[in-house]
Backbone of each chain as ProteinMPNN parsed JSONL, in Angstrom:
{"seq_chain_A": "XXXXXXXXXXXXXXXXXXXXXXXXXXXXXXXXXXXXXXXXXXXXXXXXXXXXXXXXXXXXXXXXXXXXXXXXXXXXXXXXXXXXXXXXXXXX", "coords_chain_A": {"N_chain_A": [[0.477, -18.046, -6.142], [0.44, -20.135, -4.16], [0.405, -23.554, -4.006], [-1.822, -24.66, -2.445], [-4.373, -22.927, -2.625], [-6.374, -22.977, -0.802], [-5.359, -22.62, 1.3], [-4.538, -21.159, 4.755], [-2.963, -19.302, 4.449], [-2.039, -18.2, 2.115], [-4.023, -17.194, 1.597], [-4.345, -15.067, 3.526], [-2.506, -13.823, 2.079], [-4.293, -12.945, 0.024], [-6.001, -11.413, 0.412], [-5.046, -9.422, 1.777], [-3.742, -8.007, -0.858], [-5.806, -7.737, -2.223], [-6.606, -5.787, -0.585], [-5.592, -3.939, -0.819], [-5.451, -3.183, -3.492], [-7.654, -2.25, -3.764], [-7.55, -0.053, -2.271], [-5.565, 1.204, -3.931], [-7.552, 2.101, -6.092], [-9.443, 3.498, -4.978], [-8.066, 5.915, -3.945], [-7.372, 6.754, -6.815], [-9.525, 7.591, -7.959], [-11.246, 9.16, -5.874], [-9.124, 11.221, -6.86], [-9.165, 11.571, -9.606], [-12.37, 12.609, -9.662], [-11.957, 14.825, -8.237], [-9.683, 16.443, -9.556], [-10.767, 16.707, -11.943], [-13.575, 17.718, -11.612], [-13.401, 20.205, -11.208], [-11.87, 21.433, -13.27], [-13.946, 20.705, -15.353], [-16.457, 21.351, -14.513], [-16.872, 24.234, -13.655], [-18.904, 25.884, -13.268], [-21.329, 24.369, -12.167], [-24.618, 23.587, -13.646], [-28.043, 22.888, -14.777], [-27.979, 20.273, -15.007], [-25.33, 17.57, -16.297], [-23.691, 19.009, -18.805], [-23.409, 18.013, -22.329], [-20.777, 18.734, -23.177], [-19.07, 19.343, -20.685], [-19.124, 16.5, -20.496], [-17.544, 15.113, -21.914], [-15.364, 16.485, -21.585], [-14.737, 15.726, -18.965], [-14.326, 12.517, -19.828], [-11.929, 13.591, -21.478], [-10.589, 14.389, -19.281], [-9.621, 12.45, -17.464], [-8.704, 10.385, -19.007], [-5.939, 12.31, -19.174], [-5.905, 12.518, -16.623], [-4.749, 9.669, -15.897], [-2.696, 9.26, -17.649], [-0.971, 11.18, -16.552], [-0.553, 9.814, -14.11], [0.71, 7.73, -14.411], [3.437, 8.114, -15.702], [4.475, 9.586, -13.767], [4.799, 7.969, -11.971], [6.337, 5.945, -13.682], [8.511, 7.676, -13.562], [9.241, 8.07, -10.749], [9.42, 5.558, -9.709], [11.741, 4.489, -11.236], [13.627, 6.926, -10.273], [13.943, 6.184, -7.199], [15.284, 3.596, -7.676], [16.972, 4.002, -8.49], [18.266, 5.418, -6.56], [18.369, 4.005, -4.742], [20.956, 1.946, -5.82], [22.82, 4.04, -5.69], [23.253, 3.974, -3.7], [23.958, 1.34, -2.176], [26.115, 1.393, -3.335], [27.294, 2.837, -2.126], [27.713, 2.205, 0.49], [28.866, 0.175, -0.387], [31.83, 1.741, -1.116], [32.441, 3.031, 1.125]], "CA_chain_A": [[1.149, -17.761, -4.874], [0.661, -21.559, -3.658], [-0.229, -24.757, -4.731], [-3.232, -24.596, -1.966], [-5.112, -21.718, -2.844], [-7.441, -22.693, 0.234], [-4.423, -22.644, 2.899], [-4.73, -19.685, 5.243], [-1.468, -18.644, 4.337], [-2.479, -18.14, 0.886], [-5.918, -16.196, 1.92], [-4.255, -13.524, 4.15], [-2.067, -12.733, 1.142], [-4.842, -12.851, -1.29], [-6.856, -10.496, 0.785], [-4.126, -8.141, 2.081], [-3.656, -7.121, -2.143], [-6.785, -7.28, -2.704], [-7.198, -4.508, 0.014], [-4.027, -2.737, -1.284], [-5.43, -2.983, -5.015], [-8.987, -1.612, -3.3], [-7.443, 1.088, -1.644], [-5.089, 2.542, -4.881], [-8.478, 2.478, -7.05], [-10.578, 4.412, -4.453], [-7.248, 6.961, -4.312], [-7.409, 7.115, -8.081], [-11.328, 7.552, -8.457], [-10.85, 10.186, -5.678], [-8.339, 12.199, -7.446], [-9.732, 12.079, -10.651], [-12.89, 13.169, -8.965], [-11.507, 16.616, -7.669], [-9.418, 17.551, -10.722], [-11.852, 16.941, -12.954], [-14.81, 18.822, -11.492], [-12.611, 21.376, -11.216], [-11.69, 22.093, -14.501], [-14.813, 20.68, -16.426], [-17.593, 22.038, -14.294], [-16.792, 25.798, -13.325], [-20.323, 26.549, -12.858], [-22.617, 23.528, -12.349], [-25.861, 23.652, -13.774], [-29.158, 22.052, -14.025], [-27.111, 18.971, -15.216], [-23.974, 17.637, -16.902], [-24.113, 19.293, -20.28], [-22.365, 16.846, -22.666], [-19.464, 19.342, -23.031], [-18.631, 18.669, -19.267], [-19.144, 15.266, -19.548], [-16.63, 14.972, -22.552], [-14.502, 17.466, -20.542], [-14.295, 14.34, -18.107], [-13.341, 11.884, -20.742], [-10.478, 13.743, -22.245], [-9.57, 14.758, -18.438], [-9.607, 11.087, -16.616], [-7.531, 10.204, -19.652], [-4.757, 12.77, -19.026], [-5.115, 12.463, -15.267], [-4.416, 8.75, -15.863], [-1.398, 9.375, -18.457], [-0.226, 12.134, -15.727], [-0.4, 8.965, -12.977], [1.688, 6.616, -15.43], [4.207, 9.007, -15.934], [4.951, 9.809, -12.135], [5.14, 6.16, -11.414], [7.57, 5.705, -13.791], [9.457, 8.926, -12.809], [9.461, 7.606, -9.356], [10.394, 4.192, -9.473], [12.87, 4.597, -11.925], [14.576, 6.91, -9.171], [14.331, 4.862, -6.613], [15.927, 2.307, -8.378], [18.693, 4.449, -8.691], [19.335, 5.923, -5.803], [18.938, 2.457, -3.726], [21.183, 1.64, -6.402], [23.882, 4.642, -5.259], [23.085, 3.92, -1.612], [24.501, 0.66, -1.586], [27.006, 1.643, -3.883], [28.13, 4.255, -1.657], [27.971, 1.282, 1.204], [30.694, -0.702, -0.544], [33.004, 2.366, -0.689], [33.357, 3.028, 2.648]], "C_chain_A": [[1.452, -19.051, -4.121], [-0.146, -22.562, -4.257], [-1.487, -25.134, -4.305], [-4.006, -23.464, -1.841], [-6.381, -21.494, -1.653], [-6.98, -22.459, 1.724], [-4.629, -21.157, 3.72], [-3.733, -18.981, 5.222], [-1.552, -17.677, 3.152], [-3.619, -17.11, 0.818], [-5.85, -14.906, 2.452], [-3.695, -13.014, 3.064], [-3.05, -12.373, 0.118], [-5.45, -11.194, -0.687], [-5.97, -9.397, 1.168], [-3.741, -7.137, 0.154], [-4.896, -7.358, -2.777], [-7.329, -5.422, -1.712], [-5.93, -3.775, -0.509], [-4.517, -2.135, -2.328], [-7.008, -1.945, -4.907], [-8.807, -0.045, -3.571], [-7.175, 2.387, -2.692], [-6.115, 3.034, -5.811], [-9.697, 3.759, -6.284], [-9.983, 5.71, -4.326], [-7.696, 7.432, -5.666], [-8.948, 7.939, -8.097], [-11.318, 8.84, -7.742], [-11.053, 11.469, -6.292], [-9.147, 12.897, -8.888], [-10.955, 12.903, -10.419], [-13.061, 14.977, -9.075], [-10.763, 17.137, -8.748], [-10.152, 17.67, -11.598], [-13.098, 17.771, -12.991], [-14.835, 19.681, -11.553], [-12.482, 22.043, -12.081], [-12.567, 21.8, -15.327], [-16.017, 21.092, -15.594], [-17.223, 23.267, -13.194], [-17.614, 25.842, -12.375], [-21.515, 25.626, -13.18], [-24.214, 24.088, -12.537], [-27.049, 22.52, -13.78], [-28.653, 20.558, -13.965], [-25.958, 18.858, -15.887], [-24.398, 17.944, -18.317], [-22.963, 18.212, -21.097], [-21.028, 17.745, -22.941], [-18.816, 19.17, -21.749], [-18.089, 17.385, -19.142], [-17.703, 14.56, -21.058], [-15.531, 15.418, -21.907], [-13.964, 16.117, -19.656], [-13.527, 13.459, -18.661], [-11.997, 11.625, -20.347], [-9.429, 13.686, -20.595], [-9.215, 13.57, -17.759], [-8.683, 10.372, -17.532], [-6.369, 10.828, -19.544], [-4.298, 12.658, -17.511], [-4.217, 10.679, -15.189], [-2.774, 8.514, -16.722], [-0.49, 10.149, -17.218], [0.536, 10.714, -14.595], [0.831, 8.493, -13.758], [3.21, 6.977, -15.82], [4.938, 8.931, -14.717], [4.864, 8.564, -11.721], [6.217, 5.666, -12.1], [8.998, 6.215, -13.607], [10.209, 8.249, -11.314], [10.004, 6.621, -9.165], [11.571, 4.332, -10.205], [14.182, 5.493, -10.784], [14.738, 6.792, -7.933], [15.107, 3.656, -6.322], [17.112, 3.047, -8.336], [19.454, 4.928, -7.658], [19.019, 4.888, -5.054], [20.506, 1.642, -4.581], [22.767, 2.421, -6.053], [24.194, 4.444, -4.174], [24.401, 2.567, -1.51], [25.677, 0.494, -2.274], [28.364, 2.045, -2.947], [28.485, 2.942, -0.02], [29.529, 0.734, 1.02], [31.842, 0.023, -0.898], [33.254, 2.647, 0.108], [33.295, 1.792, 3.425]], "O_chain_A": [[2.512, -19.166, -3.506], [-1.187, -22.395, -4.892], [-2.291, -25.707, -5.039], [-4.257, -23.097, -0.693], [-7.091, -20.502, -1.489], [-7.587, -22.244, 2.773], [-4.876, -20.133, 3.083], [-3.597, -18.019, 5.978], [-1.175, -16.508, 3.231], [-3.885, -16.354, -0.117], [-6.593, -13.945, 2.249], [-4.059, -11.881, 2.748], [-2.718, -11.507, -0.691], [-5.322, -10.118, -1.27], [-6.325, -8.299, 0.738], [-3.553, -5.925, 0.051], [-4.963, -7.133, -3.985], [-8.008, -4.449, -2.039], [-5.786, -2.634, -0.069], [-4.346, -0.928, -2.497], [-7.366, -1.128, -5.756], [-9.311, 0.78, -4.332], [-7.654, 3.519, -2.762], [-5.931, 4.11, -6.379], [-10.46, 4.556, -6.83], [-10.706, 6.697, -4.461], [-8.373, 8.458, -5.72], [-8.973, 9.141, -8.358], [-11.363, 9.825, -8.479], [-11.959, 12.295, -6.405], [-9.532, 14.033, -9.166], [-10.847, 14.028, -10.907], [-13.766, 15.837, -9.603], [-11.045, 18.296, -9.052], [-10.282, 18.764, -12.147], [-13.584, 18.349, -13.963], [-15.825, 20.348, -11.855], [-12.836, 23.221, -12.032], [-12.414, 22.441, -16.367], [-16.92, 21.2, -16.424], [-17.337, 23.094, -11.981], [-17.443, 25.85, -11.156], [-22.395, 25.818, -14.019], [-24.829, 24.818, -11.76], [-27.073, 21.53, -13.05], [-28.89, 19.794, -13.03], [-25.394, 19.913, -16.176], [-25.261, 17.311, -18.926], [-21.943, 17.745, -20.59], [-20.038, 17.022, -22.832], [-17.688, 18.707, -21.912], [-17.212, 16.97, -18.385], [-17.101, 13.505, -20.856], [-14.663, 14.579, -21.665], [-12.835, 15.644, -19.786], [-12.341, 13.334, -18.357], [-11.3, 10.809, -19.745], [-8.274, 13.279, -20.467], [-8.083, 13.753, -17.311], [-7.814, 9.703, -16.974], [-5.432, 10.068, -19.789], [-3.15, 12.665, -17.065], [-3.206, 10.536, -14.502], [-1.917, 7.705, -16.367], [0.632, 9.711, -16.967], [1.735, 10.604, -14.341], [1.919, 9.041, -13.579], [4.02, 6.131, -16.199], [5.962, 8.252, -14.634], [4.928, 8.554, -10.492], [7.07, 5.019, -11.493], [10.094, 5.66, -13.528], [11.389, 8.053, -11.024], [11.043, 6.572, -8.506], [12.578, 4.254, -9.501], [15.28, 5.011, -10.506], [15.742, 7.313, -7.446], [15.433, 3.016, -5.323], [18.208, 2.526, -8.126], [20.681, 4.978, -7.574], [19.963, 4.91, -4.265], [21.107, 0.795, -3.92], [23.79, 1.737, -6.089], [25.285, 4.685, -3.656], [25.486, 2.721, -0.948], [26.379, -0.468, -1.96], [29.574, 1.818, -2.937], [29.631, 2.974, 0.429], [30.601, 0.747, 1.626], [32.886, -0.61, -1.054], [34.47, 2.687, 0.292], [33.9, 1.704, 4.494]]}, "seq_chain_B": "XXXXXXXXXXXXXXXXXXXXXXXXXXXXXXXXXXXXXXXXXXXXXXXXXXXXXXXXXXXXXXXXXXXXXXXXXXXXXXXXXXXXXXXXXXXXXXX", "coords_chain_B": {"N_chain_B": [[-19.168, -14.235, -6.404], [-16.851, -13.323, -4.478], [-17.38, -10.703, -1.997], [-17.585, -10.021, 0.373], [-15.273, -8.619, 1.895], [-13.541, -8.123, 4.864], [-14.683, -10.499, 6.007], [-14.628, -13.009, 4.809], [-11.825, -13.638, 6.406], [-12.684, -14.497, 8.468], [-13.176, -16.591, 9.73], [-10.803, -18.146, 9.721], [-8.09, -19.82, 11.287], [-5.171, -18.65, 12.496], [-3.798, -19.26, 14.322], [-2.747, -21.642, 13.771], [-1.135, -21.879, 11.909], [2.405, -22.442, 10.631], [5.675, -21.977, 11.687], [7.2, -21.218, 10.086], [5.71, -20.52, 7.643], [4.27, -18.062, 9.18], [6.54, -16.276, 9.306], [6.641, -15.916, 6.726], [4.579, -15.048, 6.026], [4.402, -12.439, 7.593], [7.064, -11.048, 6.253], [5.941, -10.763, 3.612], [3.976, -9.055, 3.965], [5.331, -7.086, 5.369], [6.599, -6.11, 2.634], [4.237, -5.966, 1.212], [3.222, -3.258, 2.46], [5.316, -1.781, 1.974], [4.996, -0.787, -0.901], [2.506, -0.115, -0.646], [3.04, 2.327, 0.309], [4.91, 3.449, -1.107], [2.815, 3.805, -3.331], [1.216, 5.373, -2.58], [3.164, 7.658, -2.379], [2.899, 8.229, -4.849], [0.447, 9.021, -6.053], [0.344, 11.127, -4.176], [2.327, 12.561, -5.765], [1.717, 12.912, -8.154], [-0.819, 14.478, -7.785], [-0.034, 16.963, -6.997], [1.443, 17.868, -8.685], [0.369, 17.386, -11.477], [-1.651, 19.741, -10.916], [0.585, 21.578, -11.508], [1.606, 21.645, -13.642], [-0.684, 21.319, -15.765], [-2.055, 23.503, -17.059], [-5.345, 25.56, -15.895], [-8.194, 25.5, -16.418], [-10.742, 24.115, -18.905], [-10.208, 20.908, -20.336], [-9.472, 19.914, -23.361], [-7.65, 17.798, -24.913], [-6.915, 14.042, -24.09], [-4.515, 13.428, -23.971], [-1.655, 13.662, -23.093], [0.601, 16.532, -23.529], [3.319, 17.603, -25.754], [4.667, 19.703, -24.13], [3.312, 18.995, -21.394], [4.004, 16.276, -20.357], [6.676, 16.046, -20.182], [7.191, 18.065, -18.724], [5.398, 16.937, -15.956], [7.386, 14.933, -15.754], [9.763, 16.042, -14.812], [8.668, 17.166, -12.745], [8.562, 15.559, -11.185], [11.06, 14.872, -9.998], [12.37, 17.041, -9.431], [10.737, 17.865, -7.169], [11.525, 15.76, -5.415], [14.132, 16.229, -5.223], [14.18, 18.481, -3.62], [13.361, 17.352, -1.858], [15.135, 16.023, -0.506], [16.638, 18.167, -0.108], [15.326, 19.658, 1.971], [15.616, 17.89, 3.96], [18.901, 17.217, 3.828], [19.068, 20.244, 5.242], [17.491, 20.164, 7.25], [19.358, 18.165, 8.808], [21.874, 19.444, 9.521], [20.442, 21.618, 11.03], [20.207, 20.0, 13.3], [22.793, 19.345, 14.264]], "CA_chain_B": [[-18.493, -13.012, -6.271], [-16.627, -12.433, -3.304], [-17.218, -8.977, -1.898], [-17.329, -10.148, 1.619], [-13.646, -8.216, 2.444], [-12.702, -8.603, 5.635], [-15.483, -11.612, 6.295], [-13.414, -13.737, 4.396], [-10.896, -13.593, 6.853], [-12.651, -14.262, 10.428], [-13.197, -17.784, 9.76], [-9.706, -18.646, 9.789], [-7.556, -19.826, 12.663], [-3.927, -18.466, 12.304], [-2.372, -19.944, 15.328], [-2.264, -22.876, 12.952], [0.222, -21.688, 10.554], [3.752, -23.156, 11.138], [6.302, -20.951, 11.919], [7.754, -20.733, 8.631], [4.443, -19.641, 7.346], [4.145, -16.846, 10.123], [7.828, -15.385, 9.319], [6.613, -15.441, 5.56], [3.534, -13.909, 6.116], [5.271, -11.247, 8.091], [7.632, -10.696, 5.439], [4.897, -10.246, 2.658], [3.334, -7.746, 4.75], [6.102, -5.9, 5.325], [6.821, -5.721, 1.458], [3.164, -4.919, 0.546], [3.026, -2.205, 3.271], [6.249, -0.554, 1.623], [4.283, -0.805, -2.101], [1.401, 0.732, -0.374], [3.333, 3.769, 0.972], [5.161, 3.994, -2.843], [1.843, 4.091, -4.088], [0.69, 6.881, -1.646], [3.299, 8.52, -2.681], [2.334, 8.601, -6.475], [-0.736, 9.358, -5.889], [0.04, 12.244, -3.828], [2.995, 13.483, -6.66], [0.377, 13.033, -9.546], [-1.786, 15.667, -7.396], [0.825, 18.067, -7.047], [2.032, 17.885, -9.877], [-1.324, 17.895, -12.301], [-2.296, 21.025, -10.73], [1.318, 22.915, -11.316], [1.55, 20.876, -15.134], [-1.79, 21.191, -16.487], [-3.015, 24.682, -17.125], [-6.466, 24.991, -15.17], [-9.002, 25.353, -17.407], [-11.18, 22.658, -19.428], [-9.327, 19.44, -20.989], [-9.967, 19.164, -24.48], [-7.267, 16.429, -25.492], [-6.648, 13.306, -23.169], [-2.89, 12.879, -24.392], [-0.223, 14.382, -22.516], [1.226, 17.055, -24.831], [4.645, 17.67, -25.855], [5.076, 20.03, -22.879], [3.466, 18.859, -20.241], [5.026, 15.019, -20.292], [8.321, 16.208, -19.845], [7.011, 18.728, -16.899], [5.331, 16.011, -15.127], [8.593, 14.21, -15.335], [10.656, 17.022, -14.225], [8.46, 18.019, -11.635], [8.859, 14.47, -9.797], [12.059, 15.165, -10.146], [12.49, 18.8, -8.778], [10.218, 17.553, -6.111], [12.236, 14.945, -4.646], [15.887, 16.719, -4.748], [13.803, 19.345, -2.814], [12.734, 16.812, -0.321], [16.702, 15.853, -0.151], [17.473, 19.678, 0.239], [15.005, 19.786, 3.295], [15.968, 16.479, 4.546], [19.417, 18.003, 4.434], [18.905, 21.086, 5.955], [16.917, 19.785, 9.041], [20.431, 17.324, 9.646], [22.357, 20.129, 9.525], [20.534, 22.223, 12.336], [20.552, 18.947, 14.205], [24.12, 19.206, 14.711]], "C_chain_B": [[-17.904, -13.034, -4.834], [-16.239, -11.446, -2.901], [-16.968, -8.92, -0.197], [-15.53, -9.94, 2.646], [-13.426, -8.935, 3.262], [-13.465, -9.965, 6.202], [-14.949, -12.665, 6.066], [-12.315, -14.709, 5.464], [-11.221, -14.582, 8.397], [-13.017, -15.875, 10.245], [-11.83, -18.768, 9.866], [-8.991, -18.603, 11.257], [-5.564, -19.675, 12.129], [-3.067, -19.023, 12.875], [-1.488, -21.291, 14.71], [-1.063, -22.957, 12.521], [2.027, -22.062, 11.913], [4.536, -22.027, 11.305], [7.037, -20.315, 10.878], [6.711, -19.704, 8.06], [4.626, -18.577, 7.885], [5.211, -16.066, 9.25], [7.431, -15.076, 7.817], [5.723, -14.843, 5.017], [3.792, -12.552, 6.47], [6.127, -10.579, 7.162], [7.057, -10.28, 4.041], [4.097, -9.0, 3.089], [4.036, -6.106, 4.764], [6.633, -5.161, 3.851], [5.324, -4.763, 0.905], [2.588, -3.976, 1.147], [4.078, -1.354, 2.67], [5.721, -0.198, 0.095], [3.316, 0.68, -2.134], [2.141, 2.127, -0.341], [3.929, 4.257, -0.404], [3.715, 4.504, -3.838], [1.331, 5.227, -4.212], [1.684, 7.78, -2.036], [3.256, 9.211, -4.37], [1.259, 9.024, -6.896], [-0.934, 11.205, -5.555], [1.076, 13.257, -4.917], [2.051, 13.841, -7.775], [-0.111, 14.227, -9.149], [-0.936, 16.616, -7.906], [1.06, 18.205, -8.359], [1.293, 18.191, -11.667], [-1.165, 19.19, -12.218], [-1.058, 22.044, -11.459], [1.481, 22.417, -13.197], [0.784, 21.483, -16.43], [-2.26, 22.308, -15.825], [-4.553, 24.294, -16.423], [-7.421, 25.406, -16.579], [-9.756, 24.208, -17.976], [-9.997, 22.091, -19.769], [-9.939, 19.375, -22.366], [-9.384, 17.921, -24.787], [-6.991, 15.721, -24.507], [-5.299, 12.637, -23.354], [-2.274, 13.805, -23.325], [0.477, 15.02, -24.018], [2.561, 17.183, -24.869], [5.392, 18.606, -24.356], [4.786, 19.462, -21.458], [3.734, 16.781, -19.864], [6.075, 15.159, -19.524], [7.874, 17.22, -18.09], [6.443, 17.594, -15.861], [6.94, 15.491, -14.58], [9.237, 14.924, -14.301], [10.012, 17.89, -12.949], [8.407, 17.382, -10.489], [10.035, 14.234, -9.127], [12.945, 16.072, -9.029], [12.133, 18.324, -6.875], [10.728, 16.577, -5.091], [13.609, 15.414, -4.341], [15.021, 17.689, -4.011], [13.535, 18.803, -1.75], [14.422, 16.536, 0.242], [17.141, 17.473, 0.615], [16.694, 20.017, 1.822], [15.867, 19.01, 4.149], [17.253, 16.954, 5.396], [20.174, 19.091, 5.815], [18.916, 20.962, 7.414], [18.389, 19.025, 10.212], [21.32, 18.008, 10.171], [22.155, 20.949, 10.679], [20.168, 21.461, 13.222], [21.483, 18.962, 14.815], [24.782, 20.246, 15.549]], "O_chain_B": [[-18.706, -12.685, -3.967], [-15.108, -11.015, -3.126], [-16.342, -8.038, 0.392], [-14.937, -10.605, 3.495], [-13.146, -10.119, 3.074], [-12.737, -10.603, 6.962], [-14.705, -13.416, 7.011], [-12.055, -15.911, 5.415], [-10.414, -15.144, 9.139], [-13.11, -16.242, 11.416], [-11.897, -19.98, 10.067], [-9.163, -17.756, 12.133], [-4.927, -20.539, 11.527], [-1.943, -19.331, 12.48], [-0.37, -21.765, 14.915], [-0.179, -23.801, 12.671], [2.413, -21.973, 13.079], [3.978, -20.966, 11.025], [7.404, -19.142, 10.82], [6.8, -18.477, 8.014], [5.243, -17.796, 7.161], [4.769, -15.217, 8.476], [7.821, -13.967, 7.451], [5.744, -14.239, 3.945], [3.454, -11.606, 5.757], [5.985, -9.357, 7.195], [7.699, -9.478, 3.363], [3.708, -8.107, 2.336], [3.746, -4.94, 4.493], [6.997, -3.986, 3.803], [5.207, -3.619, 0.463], [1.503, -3.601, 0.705], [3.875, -0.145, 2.775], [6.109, 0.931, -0.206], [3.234, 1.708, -2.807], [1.697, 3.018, -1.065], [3.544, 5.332, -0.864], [3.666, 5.319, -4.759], [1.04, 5.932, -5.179], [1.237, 8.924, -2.112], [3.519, 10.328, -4.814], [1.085, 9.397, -8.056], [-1.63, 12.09, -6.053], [0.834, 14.461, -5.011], [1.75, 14.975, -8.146], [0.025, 15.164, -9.935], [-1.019, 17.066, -9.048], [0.431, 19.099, -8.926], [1.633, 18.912, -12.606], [-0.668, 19.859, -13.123], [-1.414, 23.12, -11.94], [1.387, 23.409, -13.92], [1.19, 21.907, -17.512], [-2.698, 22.403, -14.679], [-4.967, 23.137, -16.354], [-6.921, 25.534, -17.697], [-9.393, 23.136, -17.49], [-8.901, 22.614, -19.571], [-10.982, 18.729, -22.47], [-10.113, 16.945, -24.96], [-6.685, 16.455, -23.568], [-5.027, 11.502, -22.959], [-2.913, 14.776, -22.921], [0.764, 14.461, -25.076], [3.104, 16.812, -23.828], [6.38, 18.234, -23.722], [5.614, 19.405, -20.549], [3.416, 16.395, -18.739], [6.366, 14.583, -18.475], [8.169, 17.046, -16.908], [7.158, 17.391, -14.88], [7.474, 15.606, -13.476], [9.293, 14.556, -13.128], [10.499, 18.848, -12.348], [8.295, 17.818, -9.342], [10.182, 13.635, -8.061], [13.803, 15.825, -8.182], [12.818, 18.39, -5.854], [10.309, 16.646, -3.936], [14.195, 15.048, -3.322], [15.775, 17.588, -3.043], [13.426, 19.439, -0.702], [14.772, 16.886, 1.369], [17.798, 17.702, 1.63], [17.341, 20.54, 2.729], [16.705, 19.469, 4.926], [17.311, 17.13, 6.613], [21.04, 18.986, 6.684], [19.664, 21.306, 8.329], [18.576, 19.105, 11.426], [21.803, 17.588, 11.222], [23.11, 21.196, 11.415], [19.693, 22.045, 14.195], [21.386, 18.641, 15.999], [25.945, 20.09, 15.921]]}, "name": "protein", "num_of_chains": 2, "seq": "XXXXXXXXXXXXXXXXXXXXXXXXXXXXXXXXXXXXXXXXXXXXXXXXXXXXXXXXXXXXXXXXXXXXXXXXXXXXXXXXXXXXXXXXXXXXXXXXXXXXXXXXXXXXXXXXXXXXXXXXXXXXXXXXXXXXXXXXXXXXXXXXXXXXXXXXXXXXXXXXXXXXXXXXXXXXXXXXXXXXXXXXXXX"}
């Protein structure tokens, strides 16, 4: 970001995406969280039986494929319609 | 390790920064505040979108299957010309 990595210029940005990069992992962790308990423990018992805790796994893997997906969904149109917007600018 | 977040920070004197600095701090801000809100909203389509996707029930495989890929897609999709069709709407009984 700069050649003085100790400048305070340099420090607010480090720390402003470090709290950005904080924030989307405590979203994620969350999410996964609540769909997952959801659909791999029904009916908690005395503890996680390892079918549950596989259940988690497979599901923190698809909620994470699901994320990856809808991020590229999204930006991709984004991209396009900023892309018509200013399109549509330079015809009128 | 530094874990010390916002601690970090309070040792610094900002008034310092030149004015260039300032305006390009300001301008980084304002970019990784519009990131943030893209993020938030991927976050919150994922939700939606999981739940209407992905049958409820356990998870056996952690792939995305041949159907629900394409529904994700199509449901970020759906979900945004619907926010247009409100959007719309609302301008409409504005007028």
């Amino acid at each position: 970001m700069s050649a003085f990595p100790n400048d305070p210029k340099t420090q607010v940005m480090r720390q402003v995406q470090q709290e950005a990069a904080m924030q989307n992992a405590r979203m994620l962790v969350e999410k996964l969280n609540e769909h997952c308990f959801e659909r791999c423990v029904p009916k908690p018992g005395t503890s996680l039986s390892k079918g549950e805790e596989s259940c988690f796994t497979a599901c923190m893997e698809k909620y994470m494929s699901a994320w990856n997906t809808v991020s590229k969904t999204y930006v991709a149109r984004i991209q396009k319609e900023s892309q018509q917007a200013s399109g549509l600018q330079n015809t009128f | 390790m530094d874990l010390g977040g916002s601690s970090s920070l309070s040792g610094l004197d900002l008034s310092k920064l030149s004015d260039r600095d300032k305006q390009e701090l300001q301008q980084f801000v304002v970019n990784e505040s519009q990131k943030a809100r893209i993020q938030a909203s991927i976050h919150s389509l994922t939700d939606t979108c999981f739940r209407k996707c992905i049958p409820s029930g356990t998870v056996k495989n952690g792939k995305l299957d041949k159907y629900e890929e394409p529904c994700m897609r199509q449901c970020v999709d759906r979900f945004l010309d619907a926010n247009m069709v409100v959007l719309r709407e609302l301008e409409r009984l504005r007028q």
